[in-house]
C-alpha positions as CSV (number, residue, x, y, z in Angstrom):
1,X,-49.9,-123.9,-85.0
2,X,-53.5,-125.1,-86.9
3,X,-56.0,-122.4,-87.2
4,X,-59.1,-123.4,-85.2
5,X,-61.4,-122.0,-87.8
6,X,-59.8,-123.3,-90.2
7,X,-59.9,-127.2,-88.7
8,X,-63.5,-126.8,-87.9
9,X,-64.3,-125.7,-91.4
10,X,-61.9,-128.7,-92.4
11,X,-64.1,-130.7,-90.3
12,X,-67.3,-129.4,-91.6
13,X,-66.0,-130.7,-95.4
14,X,-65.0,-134.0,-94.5
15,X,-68.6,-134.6,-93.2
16,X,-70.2,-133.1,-96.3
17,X,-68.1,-135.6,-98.0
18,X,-69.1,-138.6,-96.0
19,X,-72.6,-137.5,-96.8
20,X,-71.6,-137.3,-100.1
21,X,-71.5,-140.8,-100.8
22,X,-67.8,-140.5,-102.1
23,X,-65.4,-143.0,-101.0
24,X,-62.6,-140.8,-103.1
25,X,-64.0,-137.3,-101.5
26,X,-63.6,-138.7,-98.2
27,X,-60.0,-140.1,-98.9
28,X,-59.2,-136.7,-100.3
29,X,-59.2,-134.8,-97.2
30,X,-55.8,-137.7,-96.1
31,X,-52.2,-137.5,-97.0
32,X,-50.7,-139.5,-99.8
33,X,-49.2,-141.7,-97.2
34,X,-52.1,-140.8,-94.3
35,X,-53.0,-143.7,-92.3
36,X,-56.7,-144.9,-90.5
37,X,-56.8,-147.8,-87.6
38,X,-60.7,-148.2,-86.7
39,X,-60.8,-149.4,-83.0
40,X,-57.3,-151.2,-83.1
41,X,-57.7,-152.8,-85.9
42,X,-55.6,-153.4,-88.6
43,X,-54.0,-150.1,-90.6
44,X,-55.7,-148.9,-94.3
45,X,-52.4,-147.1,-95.1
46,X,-52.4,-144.9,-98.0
47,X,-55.0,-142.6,-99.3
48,X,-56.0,-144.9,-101.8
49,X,-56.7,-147.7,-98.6
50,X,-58.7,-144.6,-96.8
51,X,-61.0,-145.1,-100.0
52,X,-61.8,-148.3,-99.7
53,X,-62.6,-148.4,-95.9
54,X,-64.8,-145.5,-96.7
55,X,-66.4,-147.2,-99.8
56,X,-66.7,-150.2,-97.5
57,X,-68.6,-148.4,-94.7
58,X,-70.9,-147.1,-97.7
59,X,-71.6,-150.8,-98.9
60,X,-72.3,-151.8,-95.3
61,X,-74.3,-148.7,-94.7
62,X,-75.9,-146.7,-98.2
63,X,-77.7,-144.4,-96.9
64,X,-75.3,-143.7,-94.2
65,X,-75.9,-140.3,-92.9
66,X,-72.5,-138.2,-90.6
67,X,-73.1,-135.7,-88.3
68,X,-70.3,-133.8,-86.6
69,X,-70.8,-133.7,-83.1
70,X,-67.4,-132.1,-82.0
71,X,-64.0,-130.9,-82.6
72,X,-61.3,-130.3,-80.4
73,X,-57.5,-129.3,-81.3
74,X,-54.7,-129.1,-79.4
75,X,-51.7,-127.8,-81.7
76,X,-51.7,-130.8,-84.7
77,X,-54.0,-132.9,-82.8
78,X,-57.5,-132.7,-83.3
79,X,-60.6,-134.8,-82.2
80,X,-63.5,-135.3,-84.7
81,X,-67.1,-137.1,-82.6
82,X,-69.7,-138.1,-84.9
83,X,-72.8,-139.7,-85.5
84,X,-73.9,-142.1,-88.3
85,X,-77.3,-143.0,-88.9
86,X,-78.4,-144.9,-91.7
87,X,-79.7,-148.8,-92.3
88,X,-77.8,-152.2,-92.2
89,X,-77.1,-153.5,-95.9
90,X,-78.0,-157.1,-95.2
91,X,-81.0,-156.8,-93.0
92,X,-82.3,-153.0,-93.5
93,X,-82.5,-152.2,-89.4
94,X,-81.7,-148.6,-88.7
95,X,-78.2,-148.0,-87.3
96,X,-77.5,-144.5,-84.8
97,X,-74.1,-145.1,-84.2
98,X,-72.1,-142.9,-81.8
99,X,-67.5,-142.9,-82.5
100,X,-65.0,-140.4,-82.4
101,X,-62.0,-140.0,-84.7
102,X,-58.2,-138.5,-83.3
103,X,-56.4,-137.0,-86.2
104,X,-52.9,-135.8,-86.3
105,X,-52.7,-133.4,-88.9
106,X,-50.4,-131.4,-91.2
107,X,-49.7,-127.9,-91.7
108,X,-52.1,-128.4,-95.0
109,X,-54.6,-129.9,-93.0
110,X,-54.3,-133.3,-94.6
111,X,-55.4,-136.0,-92.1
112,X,-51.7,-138.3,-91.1
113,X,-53.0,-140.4,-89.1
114,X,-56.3,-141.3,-87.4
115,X,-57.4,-143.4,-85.0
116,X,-61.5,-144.3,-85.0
117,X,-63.3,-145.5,-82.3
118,X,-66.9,-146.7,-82.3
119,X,-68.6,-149.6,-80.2
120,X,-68.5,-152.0,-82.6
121,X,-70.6,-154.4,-80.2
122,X,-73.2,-152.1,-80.4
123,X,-73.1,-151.8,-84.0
124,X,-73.8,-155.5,-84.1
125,X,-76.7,-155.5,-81.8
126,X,-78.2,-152.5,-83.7
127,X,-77.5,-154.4,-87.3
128,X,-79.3,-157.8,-86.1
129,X,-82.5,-155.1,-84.4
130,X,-81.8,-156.4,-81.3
């Protein structure tokens, strides 16, 4: 059984990495072989993948900023809602996007498997300032 505390303090670090601006911070809180699918998309497999999704949300976003909104666990499974704010790369509107992560987790707190979940419509909309 996870230790509530414990997850929400894990939680709490992985946002203070995103904020970071570390593509390898945030990889670092995932398995060797830890897994991310962002709204049913294709798998980054591997911690070394995690790292560059991350460093690619940091190039689309620079000054991308994470709030944690939430955390929920049931036995290994937790759920992670956050916030990002920050502004678009290629046209420099401001982004407030609202997503969730669901993370299966091991006994060492190392993120298995997530599955991410924004509105990536939204995103768009926000992006082009409409």
């Amino acid at each position: 059984m996870i230790d509530v505390r414990a997850v929400a303090k894990m939680a709490a670090d992985y946002t203070a990495a995103w904020n970071s601006k570390s593509a390898e911070a945030v990889a670092s809180f995932y398995a060797e072989d830890g897994e991310i699918i962002i709204n049913n998309g294709d798998p980054w497999s591997g911690r070394s993948r995690v790292q560059d999704m991350a460093a690619g949300f940091f190039a689309d976003v620079p000054d991308l900023t994470l709030t944690c909104d939430d955390v929920r666990c049931a036995a290994n499974h937790v759920i992670f809602v956050w916030t990002f704010t920050g502004h678009d790369a290629t046209s420099g509107n401001a982004l407030n996007i609202r997503g969730w992560e669901e993370w299966d987790i091991g006994d060492d707190l190392k993120v298995k498997a997530s599955r991410g979940w924004f509105d990536a419509e939204d995103y768009g909309r926000q992006a082009e300032g409409k």
